[in-house]
C-alpha positions in Angstrom: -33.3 -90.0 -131.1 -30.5 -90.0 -133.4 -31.8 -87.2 -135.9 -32.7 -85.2 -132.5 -29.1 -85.5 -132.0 -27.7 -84.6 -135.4 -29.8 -81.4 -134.9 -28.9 -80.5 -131.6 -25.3 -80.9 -132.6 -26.4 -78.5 -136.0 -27.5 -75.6 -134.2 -25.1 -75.9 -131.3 -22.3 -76.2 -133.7 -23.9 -73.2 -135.4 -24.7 -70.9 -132.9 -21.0 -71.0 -131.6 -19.4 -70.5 -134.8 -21.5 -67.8 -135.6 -20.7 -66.2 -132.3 -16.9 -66.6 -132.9 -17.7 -65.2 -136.6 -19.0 -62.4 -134.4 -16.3 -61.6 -132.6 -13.6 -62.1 -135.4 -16.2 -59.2 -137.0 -15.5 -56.9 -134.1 -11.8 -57.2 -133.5 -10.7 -57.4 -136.7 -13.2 -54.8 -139.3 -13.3 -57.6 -141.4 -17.1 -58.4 -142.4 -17.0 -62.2 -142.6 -19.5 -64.3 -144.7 -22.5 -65.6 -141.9 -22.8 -68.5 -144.1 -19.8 -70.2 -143.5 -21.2 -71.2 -140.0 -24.1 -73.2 -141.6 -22.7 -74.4 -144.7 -18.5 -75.0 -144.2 -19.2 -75.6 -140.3 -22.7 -76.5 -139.0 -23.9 -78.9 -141.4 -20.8 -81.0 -141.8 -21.0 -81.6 -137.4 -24.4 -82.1 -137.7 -24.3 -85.2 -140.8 -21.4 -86.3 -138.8 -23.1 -86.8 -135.2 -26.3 -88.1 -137.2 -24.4 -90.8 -139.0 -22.8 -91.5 -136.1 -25.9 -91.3 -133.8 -27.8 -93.6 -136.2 -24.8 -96.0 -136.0 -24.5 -96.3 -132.6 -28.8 -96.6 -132.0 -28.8 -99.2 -134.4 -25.9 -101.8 -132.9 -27.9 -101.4 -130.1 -31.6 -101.9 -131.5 -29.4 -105.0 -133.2 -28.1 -106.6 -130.1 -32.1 -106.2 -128.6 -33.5 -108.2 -131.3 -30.6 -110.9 -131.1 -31.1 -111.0 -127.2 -35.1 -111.3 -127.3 -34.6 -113.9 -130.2 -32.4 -116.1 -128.0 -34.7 -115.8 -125.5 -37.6 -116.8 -126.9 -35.6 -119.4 -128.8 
């Protein structure tokens, strides 16, 4: 779930940058590099929200596995 995450956050992140590279294209001439959406944009968000993702699934896989241990304890 959390690498679904880090992805959905990739291309969402990447799909609007690229469509505000878009429109910086048409209303200012300049011909802007695409692959600053992916590379200076998109990937950073995505690692970000995986990490983060991960981190967050994992405290609470933790706490499970403490709770069933006390349980059965």
């Amino acid at each position: 779930m959390g690498f679904a995450t880090g992805f959905a956050a990739f291309f969402l992140t990447t799909f609007v940058s690229i469509m505000a590279l878009l429109f910086y294209r048409v209303g200012s001439g300049h011909n802007p590099d695409f692959a600053i959406a992916y590379r200076d944009i998109g990937f950073p968000v995505g690692m970000v929200v995986l990490v983060l993702a991960l981190g967050y699934l994992s405290v609470l896989y933790a706490r499970r596995l403490r709770r069933r241990r006390a349980q059965h304890s």
